[in-house]
TORPA-4810 file (N, C-alpha, C, O; in nm, 3 decimals):
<nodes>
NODE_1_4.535_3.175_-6.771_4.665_3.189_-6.836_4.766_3.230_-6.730_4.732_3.297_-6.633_X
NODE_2_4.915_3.181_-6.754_4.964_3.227_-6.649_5.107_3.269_-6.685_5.177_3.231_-6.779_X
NODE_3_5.140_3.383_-6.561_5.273_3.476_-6.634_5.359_3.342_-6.678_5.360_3.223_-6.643_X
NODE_4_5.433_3.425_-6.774_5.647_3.303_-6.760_5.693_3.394_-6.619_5.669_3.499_-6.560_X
NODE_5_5.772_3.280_-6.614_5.841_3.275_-6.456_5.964_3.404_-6.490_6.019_3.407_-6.600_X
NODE_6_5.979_3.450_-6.441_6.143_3.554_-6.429_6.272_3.447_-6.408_6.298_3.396_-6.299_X
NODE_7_6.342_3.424_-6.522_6.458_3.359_-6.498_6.568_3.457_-6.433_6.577_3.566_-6.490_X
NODE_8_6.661_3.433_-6.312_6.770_3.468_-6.295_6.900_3.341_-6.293_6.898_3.224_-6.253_X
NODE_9_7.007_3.423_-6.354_7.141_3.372_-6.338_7.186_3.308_-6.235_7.220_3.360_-6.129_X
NODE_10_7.189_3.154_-6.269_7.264_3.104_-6.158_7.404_3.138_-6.171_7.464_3.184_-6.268_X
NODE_11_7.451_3.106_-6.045_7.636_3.164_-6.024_7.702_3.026_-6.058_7.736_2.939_-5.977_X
NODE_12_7.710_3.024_-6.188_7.846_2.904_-6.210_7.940_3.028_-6.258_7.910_3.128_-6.324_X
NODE_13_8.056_2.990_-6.204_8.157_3.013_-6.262_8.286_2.981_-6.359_8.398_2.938_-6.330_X
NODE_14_8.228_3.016_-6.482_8.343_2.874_-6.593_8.459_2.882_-6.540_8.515_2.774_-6.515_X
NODE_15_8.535_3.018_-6.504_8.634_3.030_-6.507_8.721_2.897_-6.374_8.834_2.854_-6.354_X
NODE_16_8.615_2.881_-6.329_8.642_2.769_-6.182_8.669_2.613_-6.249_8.721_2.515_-6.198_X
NODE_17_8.617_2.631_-6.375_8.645_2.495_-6.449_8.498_2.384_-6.434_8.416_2.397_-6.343_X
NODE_18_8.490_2.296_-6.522_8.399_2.178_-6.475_8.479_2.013_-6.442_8.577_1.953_-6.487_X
NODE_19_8.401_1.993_-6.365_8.277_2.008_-6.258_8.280_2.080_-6.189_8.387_2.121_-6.144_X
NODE_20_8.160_2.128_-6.149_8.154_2.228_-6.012_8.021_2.211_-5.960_7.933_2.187_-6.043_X
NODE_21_7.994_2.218_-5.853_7.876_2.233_-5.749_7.887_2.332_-5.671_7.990_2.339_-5.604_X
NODE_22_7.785_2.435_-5.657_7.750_2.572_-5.589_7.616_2.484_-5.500_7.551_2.383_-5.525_X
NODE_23_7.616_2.549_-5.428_7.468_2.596_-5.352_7.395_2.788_-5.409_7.442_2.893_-5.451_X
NODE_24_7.250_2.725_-5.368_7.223_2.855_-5.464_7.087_2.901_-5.404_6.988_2.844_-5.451_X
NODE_25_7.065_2.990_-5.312_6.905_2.986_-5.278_6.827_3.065_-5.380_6.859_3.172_-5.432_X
NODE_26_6.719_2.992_-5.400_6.597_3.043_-5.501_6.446_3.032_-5.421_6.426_2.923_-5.369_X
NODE_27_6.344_3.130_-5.409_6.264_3.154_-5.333_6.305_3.136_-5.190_6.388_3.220_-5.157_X
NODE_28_6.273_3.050_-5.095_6.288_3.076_-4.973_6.330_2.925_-4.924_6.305_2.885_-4.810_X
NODE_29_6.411_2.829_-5.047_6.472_2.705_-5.033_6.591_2.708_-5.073_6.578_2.725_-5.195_X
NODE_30_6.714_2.701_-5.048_6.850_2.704_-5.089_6.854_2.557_-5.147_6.809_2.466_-5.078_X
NODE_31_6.913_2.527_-5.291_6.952_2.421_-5.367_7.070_2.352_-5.401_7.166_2.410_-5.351_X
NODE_32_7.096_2.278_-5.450_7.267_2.198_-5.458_7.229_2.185_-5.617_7.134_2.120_-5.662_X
NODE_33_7.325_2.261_-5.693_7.350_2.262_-5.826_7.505_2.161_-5.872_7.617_2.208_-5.850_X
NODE_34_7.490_2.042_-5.928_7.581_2.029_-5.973_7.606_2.046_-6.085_7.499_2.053_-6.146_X
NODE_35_7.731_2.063_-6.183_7.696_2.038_-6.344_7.846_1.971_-6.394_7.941_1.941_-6.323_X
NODE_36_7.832_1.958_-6.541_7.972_1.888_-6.560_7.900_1.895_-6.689_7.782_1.905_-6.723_X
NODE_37_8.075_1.883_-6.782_8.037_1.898_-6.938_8.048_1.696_-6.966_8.101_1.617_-6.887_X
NODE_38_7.983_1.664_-7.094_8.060_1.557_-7.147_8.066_1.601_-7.287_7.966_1.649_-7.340_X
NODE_39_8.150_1.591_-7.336_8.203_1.585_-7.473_8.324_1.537_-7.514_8.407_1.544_-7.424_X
NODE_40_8.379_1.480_-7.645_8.518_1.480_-7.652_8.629_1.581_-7.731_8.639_1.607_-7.851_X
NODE_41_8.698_1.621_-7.629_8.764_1.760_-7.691_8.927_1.633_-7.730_8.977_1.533_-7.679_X
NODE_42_8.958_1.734_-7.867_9.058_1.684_-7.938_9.211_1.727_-7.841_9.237_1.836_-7.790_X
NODE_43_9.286_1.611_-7.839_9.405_1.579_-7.719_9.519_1.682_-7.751_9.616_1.706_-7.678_X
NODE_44_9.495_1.729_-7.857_9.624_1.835_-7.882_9.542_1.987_-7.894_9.612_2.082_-7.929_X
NODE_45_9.411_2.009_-7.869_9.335_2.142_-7.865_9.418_2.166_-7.765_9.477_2.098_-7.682_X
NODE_46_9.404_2.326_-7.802_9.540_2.375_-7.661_9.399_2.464_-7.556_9.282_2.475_-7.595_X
NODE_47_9.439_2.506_-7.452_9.329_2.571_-7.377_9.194_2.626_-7.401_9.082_2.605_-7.355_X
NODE_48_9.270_2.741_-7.534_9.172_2.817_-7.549_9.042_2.793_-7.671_8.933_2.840_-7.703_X
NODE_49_9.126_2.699_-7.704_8.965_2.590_-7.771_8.866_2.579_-7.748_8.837_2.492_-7.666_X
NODE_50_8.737_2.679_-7.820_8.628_2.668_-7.778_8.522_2.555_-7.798_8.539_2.499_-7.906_X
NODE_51_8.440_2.515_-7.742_8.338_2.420_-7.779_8.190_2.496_-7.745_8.161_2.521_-7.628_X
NODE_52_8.101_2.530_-7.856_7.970_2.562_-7.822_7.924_2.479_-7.826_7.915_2.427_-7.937_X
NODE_53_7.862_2.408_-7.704_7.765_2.331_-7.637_7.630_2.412_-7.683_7.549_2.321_-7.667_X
NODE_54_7.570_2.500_-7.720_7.456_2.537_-7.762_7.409_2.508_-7.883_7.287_2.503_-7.896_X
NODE_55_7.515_2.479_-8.026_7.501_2.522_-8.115_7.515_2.335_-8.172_7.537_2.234_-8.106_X
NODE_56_7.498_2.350_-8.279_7.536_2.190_-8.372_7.656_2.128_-8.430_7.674_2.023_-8.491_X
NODE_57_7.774_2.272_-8.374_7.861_2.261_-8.434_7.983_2.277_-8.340_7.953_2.299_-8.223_X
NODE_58_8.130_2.270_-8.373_8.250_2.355_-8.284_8.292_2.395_-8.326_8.355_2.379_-8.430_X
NODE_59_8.269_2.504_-8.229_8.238_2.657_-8.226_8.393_2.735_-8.306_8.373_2.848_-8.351_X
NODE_60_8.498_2.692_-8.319_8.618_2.772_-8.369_8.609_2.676_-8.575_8.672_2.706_-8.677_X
NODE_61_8.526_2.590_-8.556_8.494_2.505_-8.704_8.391_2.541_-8.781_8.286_2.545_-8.716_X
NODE_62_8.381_2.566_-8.886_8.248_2.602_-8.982_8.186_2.456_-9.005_8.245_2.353_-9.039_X
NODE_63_8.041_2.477_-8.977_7.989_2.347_-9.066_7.989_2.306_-9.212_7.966_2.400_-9.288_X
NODE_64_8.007_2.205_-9.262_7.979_2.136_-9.358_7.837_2.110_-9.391_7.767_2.030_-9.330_X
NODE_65_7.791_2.198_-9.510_7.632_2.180_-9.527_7.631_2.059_-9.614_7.539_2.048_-9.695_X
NODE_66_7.743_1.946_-9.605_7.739_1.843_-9.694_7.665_1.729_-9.592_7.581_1.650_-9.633_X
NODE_67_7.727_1.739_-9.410_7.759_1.633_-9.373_7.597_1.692_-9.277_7.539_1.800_-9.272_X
NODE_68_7.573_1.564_-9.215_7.474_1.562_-9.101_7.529_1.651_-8.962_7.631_1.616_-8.904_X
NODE_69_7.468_1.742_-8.929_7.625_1.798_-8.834_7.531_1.740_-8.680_7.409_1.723_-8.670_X
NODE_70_7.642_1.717_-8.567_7.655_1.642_-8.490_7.699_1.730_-8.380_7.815_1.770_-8.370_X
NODE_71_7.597_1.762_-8.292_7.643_1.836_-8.161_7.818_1.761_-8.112_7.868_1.650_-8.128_X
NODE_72_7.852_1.855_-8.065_7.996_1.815_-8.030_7.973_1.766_-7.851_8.078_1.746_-7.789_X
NODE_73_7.851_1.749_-7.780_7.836_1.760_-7.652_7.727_1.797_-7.555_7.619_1.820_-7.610_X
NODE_74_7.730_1.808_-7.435_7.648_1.859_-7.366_7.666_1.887_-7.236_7.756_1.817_-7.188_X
NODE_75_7.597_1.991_-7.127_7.633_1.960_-7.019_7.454_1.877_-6.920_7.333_1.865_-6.941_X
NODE_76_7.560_1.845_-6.815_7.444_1.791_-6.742_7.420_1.851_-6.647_7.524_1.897_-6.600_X
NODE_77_7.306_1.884_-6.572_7.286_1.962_-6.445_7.197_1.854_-6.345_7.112_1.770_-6.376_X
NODE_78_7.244_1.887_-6.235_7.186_1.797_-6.109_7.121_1.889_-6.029_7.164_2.002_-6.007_X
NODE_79_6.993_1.829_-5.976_6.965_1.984_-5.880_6.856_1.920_-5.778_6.745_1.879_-5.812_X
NODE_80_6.923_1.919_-5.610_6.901_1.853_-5.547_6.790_1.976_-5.449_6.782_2.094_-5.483_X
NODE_81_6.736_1.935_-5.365_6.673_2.008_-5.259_6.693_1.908_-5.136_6.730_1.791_-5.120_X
NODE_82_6.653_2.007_-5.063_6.648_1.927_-4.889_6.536_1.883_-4.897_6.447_1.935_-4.965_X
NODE_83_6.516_1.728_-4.792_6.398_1.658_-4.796_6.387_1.650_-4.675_6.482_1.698_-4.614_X
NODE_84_6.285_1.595_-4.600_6.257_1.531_-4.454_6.399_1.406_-4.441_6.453_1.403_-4.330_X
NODE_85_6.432_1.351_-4.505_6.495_1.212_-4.553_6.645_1.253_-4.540_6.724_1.181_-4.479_X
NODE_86_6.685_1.373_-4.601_6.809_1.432_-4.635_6.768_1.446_-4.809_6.662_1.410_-4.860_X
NODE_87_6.889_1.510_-4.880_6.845_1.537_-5.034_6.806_1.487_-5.099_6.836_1.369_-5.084_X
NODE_88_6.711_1.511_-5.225_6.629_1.465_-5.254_6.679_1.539_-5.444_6.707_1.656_-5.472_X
NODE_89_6.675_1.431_-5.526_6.699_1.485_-5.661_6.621_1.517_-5.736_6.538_1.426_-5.745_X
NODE_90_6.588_1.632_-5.826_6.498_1.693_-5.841_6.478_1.691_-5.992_6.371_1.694_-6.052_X
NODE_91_6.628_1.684_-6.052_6.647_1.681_-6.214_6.841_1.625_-6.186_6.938_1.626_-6.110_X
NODE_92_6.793_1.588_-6.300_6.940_1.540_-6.340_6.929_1.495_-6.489_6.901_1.389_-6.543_X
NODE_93_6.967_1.635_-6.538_6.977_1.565_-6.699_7.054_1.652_-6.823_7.078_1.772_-6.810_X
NODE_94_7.069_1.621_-6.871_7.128_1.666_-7.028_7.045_1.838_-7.070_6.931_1.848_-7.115_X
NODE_95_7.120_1.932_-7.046_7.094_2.049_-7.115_7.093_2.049_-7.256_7.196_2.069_-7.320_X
NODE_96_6.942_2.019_-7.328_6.984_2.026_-7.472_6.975_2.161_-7.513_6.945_2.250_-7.434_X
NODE_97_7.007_2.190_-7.674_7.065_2.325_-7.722_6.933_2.387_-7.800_6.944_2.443_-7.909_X
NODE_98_6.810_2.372_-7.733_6.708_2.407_-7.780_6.696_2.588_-7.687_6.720_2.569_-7.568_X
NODE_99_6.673_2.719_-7.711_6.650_2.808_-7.638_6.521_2.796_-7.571_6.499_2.806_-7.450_X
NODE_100_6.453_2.776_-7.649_6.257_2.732_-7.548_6.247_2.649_-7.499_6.131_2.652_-7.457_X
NODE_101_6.307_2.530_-7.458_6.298_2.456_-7.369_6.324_2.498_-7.226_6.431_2.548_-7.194_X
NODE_102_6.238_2.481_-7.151_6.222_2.452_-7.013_6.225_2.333_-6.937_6.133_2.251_-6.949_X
NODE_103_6.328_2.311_-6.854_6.330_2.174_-6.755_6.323_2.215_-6.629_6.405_2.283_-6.567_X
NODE_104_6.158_2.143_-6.570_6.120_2.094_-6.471_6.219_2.041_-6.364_6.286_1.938_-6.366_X
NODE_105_6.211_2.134_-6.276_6.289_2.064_-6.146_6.233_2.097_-6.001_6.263_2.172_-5.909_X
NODE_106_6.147_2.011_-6.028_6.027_2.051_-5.897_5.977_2.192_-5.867_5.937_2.224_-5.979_X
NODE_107_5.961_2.267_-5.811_5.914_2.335_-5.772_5.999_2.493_-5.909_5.930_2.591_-5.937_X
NODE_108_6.138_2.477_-5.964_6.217_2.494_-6.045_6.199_2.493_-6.202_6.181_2.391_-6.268_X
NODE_109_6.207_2.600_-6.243_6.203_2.568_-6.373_6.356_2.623_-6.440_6.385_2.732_-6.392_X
NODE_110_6.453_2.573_-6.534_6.572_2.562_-6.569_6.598_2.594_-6.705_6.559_2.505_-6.780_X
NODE_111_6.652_2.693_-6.765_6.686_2.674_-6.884_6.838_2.703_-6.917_6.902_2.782_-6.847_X
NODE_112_6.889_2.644_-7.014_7.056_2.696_-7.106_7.008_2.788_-7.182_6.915_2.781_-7.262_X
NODE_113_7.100_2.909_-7.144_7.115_3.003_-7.219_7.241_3.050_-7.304_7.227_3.120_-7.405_X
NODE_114_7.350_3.012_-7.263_7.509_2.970_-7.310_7.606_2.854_-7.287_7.604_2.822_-7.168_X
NODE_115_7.656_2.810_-7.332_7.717_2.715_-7.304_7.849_2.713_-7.413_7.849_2.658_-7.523_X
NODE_116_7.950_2.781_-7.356_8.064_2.790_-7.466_8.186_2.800_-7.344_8.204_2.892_-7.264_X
NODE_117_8.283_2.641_-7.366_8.318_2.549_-7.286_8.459_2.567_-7.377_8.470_2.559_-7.500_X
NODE_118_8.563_2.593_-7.276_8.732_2.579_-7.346_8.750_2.482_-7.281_8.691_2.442_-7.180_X
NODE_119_8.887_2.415_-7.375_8.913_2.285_-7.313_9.003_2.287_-7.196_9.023_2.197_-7.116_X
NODE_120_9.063_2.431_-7.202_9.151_2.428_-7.046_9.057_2.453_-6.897_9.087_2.471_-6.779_X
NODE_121_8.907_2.444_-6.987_8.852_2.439_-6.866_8.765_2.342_-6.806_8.694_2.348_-6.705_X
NODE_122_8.794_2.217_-6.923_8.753_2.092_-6.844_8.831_2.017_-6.759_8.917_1.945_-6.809_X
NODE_123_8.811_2.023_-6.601_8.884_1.953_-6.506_8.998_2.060_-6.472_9.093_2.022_-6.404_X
NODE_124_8.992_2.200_-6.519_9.114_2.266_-6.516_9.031_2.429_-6.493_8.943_2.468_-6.570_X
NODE_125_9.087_2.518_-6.357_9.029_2.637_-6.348_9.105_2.710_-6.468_9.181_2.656_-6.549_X
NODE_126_9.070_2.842_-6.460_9.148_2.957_-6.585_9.088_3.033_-6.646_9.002_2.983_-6.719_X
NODE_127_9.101_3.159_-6.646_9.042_3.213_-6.780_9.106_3.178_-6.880_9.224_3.213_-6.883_X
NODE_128_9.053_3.101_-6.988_8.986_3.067_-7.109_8.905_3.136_-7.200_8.917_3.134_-7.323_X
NODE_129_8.815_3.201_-7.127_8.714_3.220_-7.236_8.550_3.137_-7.218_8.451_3.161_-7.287_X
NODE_130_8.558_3.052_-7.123_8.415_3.007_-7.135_8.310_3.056_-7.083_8.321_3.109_-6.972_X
NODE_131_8.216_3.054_-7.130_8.087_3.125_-7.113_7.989_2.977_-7.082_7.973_2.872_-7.145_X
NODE_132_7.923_3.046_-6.921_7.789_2.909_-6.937_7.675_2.990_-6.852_7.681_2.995_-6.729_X
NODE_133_7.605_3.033_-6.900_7.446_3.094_-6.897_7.313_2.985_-6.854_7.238_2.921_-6.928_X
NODE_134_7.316_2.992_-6.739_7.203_2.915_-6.714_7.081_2.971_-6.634_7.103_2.992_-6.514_X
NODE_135_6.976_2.994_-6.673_6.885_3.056_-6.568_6.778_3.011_-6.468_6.699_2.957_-6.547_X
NODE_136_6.735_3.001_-6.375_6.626_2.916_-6.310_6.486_3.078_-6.234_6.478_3.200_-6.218_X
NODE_137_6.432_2.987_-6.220_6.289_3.012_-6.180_6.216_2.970_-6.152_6.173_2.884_-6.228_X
NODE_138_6.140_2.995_-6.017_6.046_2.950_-5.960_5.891_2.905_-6.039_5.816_2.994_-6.078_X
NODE_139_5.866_2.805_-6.050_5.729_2.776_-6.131_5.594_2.802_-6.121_5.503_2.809_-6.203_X
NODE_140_5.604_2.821_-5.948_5.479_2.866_-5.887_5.518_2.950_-5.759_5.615_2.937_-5.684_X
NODE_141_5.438_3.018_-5.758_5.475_3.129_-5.651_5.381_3.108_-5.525_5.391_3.183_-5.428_X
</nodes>
């Protein structure tokens, strides 16, 4: 049987806006994190318009227990390492809004823990208000 890994906080910073790419060392390999939201935020939402990317719904809207409810979005994360070759991609995919999910990224293990995205902060720095919680961990030691 074997421990769960210790997730720590990667350093995105919402307030920097999306997209963004950090570098980030984890164990004794430094990584290239990119991420970026896709969703469609409504053209007259003013900044501080939230969107929870975690949840089934948006986030400033109550659901309708009439209708099928329909994630409003997602973000994507890229996460490269150094190779013999030059970088090498490791994951690149869709953060879904599950909390127990774990994504594999080689040697990496990745999870969403928040994801609550204003619209003045897509393509646009600011405090807003967004929150994005992501944690990683080494899979094997």
């Amino acid at each position: 049987m074997s421990a769960e890994p210790t997730f720590y906080r990667l350093p995105v910073e919402p307030d920097a806006g999306l997209p963004q790419a950090f570098r980030c060392p984890v164990g004794g390999t430094t990584y290239d994190f990119a991420l970026y939201a896709n969703f469609d935020s409504g053209e007259d939402d003013p900044p501080e318009m939230l969107y929870d990317l975690t949840s089934w719904s948006r986030a400033p809207q109550p659901i309708d227990p009439e209708q099928q409810p329909v994630p409003p979005g997602h973000l994507v994360l890229r996460v490269t390492a150094p190779g013999p070759d030059g970088p090498r991609v490791l994951l690149q995919r869709k953060l879904v809004p599950e909390p127990d999910l774990v994504h594999e990224a080689g040697p990496l293990a990745v999870k969403l823990v928040e994801a609550t995205v204003a619209r003045g902060n897509l393509n646009g720095a600011g405090h807003y208000g967004s929150r994005i919680v992501i944690g990683v961990a080494r899979r094997w030691e």
